[in-house]
BALOBA-1460 file (C-alpha; in Angstrom, 3 decimals):
// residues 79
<rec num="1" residu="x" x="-39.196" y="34.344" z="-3.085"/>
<rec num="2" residu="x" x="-39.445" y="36.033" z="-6.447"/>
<rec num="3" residu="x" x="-41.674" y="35.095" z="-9.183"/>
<rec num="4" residu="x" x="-39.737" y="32.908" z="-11.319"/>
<rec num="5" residu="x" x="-39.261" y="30.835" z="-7.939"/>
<rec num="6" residu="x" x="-43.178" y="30.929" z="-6.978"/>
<rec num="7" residu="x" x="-44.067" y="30.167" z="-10.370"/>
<rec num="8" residu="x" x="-41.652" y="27.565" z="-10.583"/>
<rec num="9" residu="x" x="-42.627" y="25.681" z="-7.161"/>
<rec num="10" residu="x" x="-46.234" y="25.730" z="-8.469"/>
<rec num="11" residu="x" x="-45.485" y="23.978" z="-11.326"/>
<rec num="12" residu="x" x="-43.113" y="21.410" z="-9.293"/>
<rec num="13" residu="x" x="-46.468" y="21.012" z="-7.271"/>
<rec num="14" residu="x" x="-48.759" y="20.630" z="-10.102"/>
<rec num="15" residu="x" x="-46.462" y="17.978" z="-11.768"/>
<rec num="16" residu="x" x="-46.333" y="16.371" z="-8.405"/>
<rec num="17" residu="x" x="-49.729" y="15.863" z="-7.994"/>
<rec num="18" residu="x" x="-50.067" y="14.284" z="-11.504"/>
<rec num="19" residu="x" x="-53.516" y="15.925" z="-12.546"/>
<rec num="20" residu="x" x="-52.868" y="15.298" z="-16.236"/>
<rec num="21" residu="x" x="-53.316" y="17.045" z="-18.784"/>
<rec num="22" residu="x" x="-56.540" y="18.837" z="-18.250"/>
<rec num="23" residu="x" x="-54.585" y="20.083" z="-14.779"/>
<rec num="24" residu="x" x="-52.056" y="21.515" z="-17.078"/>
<rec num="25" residu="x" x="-53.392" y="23.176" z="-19.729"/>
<rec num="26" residu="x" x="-56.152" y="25.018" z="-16.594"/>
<rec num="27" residu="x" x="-52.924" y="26.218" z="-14.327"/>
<rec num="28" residu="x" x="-52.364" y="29.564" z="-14.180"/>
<rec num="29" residu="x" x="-49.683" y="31.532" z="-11.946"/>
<rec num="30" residu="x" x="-50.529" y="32.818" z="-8.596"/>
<rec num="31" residu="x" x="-52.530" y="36.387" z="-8.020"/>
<rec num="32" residu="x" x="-49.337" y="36.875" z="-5.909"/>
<rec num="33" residu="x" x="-46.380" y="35.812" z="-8.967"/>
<rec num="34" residu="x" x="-49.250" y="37.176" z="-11.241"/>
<rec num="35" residu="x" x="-48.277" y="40.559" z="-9.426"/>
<rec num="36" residu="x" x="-44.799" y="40.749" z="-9.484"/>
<rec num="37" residu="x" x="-44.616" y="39.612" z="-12.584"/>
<rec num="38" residu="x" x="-46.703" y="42.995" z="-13.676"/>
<rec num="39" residu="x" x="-44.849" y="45.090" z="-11.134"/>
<rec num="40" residu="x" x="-41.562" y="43.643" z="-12.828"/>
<rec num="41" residu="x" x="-42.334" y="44.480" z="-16.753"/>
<rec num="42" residu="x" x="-43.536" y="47.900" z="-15.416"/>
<rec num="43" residu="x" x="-40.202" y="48.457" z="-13.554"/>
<rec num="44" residu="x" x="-38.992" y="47.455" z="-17.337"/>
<rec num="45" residu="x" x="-41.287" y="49.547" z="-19.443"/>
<rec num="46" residu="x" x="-39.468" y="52.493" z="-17.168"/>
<rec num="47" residu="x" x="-36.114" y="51.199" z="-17.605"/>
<rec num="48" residu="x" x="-36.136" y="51.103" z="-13.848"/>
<rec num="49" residu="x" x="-35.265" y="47.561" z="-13.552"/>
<rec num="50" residu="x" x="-32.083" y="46.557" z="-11.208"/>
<rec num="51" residu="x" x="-29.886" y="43.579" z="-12.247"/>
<rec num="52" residu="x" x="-31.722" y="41.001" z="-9.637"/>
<rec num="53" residu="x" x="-34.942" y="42.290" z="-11.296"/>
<rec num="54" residu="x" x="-34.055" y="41.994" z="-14.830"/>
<rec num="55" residu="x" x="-32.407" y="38.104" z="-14.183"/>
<rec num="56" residu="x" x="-36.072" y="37.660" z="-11.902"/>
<rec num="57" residu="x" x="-38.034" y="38.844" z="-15.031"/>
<rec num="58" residu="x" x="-35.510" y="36.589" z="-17.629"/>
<rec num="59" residu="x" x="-36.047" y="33.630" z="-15.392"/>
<rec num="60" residu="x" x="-40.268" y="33.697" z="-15.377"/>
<rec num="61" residu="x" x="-39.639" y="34.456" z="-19.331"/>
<rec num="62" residu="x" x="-38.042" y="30.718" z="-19.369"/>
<rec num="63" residu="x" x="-40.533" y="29.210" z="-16.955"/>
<rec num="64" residu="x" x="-43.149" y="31.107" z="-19.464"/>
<rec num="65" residu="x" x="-42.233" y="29.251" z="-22.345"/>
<rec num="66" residu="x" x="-41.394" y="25.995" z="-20.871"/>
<rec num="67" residu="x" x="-44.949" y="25.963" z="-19.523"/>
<rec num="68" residu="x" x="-46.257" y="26.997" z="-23.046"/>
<rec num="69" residu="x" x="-44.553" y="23.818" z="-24.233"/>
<rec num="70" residu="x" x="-45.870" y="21.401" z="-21.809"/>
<rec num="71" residu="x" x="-49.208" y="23.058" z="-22.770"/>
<rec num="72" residu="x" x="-48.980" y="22.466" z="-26.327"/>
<rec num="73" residu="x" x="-47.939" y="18.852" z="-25.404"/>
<rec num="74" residu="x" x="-50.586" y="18.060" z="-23.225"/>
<rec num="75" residu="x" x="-53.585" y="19.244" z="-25.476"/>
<rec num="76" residu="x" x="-52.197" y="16.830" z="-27.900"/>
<rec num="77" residu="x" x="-52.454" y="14.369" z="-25.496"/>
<rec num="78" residu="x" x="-56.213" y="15.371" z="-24.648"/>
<rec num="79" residu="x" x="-59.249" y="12.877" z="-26.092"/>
């Protein structure tokens, strides 16, 4: 599973387990996505990135940004 993937089934699981929105704004990728995320934009940083790897990287960039969003959305919804 790549990170985009990992990341993404964490946040299916967070949203599944309806923590609110203290649970939201507190998650924070896996040590494991965490990794290949940093082995990814090094791979980039080279220019060594294969096709898979660049689409893997563009992918967590979306998940990335969606999650900032539900983040800014949920502090507005904290007391």
């Amino acid at each position: 599973m790549g990170a985009a993937e990992k990341i993404y089934d964490e946040m299916i699981d967070l949203f599944a387990r309806g923590g609110g929105a203290g649970s939201v704004l507190a998650f924070r990728p896996s040590a494991q996505a965490q990794a290949r995320v940093a082995e990814l934009l090094e791979r980039h940083r080279e220019g060594a990135l294969t096709d898979d790897e660049r689409q893997e990287l563009d992918r967590f960039v979306e998940l990335e940004r969606l999650m900032q969003l539900v983040k800014a959305r949920a502090r507005r919804h904290q007391p």
